[in-house]
C-alpha positions as semicolon CSV with decimal commas, in nm:
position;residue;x (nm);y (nm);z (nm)
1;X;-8,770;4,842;13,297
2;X;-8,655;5,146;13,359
3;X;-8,494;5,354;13,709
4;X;-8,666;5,709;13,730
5;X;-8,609;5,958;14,013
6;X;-8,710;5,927;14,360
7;X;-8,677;5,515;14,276
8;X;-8,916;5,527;14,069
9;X;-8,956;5,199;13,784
10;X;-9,110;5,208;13,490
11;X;-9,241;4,928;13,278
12;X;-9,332;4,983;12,922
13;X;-9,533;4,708;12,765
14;X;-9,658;4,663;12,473
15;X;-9,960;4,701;12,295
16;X;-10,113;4,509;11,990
17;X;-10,256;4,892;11,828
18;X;-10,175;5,244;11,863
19;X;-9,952;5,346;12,011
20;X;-9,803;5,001;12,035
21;X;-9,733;5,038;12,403
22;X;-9,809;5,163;12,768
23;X;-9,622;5,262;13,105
24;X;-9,690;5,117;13,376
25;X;-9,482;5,240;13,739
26;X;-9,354;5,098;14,042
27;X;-9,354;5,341;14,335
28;X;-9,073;5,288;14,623
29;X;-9,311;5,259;14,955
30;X;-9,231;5,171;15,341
31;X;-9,431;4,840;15,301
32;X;-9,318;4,750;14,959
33;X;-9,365;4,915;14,579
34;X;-9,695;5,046;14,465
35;X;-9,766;4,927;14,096
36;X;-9,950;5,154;13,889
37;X;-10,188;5,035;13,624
38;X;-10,107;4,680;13,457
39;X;-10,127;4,659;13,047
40;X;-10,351;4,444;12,887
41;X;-10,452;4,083;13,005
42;X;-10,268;3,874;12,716
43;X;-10,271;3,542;12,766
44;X;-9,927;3,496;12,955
45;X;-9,890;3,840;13,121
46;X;-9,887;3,683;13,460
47;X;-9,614;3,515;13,361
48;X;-9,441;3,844;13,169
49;X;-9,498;3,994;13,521
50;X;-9,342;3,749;13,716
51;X;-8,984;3,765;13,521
52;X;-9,047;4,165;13,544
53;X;-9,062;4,193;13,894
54;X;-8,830;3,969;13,984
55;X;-8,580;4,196;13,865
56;X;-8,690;4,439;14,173
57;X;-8,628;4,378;14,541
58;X;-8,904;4,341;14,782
59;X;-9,301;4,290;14,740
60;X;-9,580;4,476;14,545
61;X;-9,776;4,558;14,822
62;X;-9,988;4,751;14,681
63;X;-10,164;4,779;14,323
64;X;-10,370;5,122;14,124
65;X;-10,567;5,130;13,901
66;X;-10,568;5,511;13,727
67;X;-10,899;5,461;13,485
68;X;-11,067;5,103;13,329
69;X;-10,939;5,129;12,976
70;X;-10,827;4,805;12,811
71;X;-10,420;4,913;12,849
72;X;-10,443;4,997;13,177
73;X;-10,675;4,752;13,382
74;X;-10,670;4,467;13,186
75;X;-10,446;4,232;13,385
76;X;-10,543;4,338;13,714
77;X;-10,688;4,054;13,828
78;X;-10,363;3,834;13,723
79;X;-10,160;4,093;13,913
80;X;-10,376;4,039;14,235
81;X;-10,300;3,645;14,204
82;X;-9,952;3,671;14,146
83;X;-9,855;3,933;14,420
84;X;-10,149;3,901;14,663
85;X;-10,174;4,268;14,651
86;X;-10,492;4,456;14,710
87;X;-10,633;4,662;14,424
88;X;-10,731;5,009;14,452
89;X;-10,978;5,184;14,231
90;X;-11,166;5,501;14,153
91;X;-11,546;5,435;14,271
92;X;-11,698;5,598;13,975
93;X;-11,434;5,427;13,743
94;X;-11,508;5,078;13,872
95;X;-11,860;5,124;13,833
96;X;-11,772;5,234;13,420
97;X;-11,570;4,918;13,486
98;X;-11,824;4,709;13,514
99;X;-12,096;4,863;13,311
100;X;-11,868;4,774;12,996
101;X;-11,649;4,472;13,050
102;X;-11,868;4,287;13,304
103;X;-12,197;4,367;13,075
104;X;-12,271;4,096;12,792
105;X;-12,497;4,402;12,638
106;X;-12,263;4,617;12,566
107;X;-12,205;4,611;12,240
108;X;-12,557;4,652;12,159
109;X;-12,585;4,997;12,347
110;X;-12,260;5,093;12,183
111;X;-12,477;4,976;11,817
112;X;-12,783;5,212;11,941
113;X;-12,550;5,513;12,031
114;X;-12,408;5,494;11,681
115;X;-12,728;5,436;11,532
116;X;-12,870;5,755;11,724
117;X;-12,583;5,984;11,647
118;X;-12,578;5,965;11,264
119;X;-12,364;5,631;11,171
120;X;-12,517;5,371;10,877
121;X;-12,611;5,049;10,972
122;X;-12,328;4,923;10,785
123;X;-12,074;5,071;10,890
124;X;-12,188;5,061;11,247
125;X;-12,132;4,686;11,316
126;X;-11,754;4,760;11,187
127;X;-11,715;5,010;11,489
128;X;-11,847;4,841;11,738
129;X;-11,655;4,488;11,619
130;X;-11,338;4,676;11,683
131;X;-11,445;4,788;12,022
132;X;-11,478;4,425;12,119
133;X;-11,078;4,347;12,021
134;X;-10,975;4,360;12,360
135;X;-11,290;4,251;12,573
136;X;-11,147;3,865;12,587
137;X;-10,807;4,026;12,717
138;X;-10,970;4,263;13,009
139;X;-10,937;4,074;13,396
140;X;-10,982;4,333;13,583
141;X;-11,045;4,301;13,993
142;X;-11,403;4,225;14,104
143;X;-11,481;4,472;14,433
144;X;-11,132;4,645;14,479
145;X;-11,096;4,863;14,765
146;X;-11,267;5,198;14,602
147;X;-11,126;5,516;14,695
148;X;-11,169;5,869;14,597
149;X;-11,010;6,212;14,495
150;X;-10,843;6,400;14,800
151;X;-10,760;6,044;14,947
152;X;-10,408;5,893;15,005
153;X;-10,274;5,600;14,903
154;X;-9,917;5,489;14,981
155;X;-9,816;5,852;15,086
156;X;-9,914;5,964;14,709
157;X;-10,228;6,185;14,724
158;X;-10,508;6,067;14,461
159;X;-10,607;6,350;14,240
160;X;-10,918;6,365;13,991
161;X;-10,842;6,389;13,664
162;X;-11,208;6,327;13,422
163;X;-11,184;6,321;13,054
164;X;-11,024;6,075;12,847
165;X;-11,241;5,880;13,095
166;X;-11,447;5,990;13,386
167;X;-11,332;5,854;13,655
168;X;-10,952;5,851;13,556
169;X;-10,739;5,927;13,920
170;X;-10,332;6,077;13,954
171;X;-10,134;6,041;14,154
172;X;-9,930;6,321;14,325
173;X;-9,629;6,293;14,542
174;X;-9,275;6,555;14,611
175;X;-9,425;6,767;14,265
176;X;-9,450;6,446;14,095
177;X;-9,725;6,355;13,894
178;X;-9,800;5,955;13,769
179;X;-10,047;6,123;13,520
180;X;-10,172;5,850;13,343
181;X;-10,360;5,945;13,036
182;X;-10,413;6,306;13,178
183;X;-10,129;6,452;13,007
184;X;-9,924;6,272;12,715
185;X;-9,628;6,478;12,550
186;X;-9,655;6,405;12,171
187;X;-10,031;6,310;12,139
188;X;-10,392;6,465;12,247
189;X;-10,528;6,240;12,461
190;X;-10,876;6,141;12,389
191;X;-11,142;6,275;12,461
192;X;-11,495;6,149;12,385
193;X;-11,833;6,136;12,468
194;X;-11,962;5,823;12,522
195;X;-12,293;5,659;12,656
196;X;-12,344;5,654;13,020
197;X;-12,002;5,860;13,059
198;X;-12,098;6,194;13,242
199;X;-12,229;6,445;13,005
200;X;-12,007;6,713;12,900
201;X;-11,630;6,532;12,936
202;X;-11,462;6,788;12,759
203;X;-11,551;7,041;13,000
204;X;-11,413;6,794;13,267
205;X;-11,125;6,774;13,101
206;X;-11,065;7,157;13,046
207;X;-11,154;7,190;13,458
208;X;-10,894;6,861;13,516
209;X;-10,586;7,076;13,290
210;X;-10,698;7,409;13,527
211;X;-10,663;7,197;13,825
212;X;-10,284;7,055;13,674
213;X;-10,198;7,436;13,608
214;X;-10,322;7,526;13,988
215;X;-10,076;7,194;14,120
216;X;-9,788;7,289;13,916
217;X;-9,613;6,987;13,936
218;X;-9,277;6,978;13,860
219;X;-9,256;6,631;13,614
220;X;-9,508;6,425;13,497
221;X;-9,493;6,035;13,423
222;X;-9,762;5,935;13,147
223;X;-9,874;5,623;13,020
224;X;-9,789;5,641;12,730
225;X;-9,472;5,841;12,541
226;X;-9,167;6,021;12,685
227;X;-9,179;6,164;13,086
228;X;-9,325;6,541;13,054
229;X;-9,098;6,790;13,231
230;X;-9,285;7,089;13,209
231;X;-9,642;6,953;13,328
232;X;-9,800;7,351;13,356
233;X;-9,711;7,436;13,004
234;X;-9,854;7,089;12,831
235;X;-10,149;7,106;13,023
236;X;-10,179;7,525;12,829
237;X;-10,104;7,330;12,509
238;X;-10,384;7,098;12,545
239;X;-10,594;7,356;12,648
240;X;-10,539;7,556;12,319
241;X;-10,544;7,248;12,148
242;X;-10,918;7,180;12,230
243;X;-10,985;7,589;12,205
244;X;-10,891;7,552;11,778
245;X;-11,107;7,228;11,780
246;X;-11,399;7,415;11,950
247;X;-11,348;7,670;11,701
248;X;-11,355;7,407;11,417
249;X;-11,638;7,245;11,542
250;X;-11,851;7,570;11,517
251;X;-11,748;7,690;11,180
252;X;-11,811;7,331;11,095
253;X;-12,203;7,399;11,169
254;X;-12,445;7,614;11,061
255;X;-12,889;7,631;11,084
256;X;-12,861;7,255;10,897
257;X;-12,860;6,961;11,138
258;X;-12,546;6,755;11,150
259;X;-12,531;6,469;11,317
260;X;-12,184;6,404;11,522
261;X;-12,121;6,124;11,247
262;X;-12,140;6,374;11,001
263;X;-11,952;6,646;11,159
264;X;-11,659;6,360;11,242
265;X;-11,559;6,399;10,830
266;X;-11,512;6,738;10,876
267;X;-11,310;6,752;11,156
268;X;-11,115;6,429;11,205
269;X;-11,089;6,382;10,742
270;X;-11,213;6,098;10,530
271;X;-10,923;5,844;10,577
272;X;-10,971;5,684;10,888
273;X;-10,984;5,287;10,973
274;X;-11,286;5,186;11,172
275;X;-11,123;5,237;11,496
276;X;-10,987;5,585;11,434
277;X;-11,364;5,705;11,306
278;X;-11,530;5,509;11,637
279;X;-11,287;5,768;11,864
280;X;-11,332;6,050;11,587
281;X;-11,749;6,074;11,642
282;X;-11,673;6,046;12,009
283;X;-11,458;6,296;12,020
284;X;-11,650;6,537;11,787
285;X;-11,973;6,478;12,013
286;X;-11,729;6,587;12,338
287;X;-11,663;6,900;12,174
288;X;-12,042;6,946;12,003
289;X;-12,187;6,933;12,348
290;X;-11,936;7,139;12,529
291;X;-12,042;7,366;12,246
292;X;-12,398;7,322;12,340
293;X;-12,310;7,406;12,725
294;X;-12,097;7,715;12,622
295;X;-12,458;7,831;12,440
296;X;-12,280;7,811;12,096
297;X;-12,448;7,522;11,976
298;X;-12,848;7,354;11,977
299;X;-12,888;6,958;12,050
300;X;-13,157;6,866;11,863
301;X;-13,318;6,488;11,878
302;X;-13,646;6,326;11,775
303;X;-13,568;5,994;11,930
304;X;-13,415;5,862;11,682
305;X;-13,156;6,064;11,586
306;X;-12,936;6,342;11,731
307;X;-12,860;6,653;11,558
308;X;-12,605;6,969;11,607
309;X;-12,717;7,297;11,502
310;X;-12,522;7,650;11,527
311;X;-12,681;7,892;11,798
């Protein structure tokens, strides 16, 4: 645990893949601390969270969720037990929420939106198997209180950030920003297209960064990786970041169809472990159809397959 300003905690906790860990924060309120996001539900993290905050004075009073991904909601229901505190949540996240870890048929749409974007049988059942790593480990709240961007929580105001996943939420307070996966300082967050996920993410994600430029906070505490002190000028970086990709992505096509599968070799290489090439066709199928909104790409599909052509 660590003191940041303005009393500020942070807990980093680790994670069993990349990259090994994730931040979680305690924010100072009148009624007790605010505990944002809670790491994965291993086996004894209620009891890893007890010895953690014993080592603070007063109650959580208060817990928030920023998005539903494994790291970050995973032991929110064990958090709830131990402190008694209510759970907040982004209405369209919880509803992702539930849709993938409360849905025993997951795994089978995630096998039919591989199939229809371009990946072999065979190696399909290897993606989706390491999407399923952490389902046994994910307790998240049933029917937190659901709130929404422009809404306060705590004093902090709750601001939208959609991308790495659509209903991910900040949190803004005195120019400080609990960002989440939003903005991370050494790495690109991810940013992926996914089925049932609203249709052209990295576009959301471009509009989130224009919104971070507009709030101009003056630090920003991540989830994952050192605190980011100059907030504005990351959020340029990413933007440029995903500019070169678009870039890539078109040179990458041409009057040939390509299915995102395809396209993932070209842009993401050859060497890649099952769960690096799952993200890498998500991610190439973000930028594909932000290409296809921008009028610089053609979707094509036949209903069985789906296919990127240059404009």
């Amino acid at each position: 645990m660590d003191e940041l300003e303005g009393g500020i905690r942070r807990i980093t906790l680790p994670l069993p893949t990349r990259p090994g860990h994730v931040h979680t924060y305690l924010l100072p309120g009148e009624d007790g601390w605010m505990l944002v996001d809670t790491g994965v539900g291993l086996p004894d993290a209620k009891e890893k969270w007890a010895a953690e905050l014993a080592q603070v004075d007063g109650r959580v009073a208060t817990i928030f969720i920023t998005h539903f991904h494994p790291d970050h909601v995973g032991a929110a229901a064990d958090l709830h037990e131990l402190t008694g505190a209510p759970v907040y949540q982004g209405v369209l996240d919880y509803a992702q929420c539930e849709l993938v870890w409360g849905n025993p048929a997951w795994s089978e749409r995630l096998l039919d939106w591989f199939h229809l974007h371009g990946t072999p049988g065979d190696v399909t059942a290897e993606l989706v198997g390491q999407s399923s790593v952490y389902s046994p480990f994910i307790r998240y709240q049933r029917d937190p209180i659901l709130v929404e961007a422009g809404e306060h929580v705590d004093g902090w105001e709750i601001v939208a950030a959609p991308g790495h996943a659509d209903g991910q939420l900040c949190l803004l307070k005195d120019d400080i920003l609990i960002a989440a996966d939003h903005l991370l300082d050494r790495i690109t967050p991810t940013v992926g297209l996914w089925p049932a996920s609203r249709p052209d993410p990295l576009g959301d994600y471009l509009a989130a960064l224009d919104r971070t430029i507009e709030l101009a906070p003056r630090i920003a505490l991540p989830g994952h990786g050192d605190l980011i002190e100059d907030p504005t000028a990351r959020a340029r970086e990413l933007q440029e970041h995903h500019r070169l990709r678009l870039e890539e992505t078109v040179t990458a096509l041409g009057p040939e169809p390509r299915t995102g599968y395809d396209l993932s070799f070209d842009l993401f290489g050859a060497k890649l472990q099952p769960a690096g090439r799952r993200f890498a066709v998500a991610e190439t199928l973000s930028h594909a159809e932000r290409l296809v909104h921008e009028g610089a790409a053609c979707r094509h599909e036949d209903g069985a397959t789906v296919t990127y052509t240059a404009a």
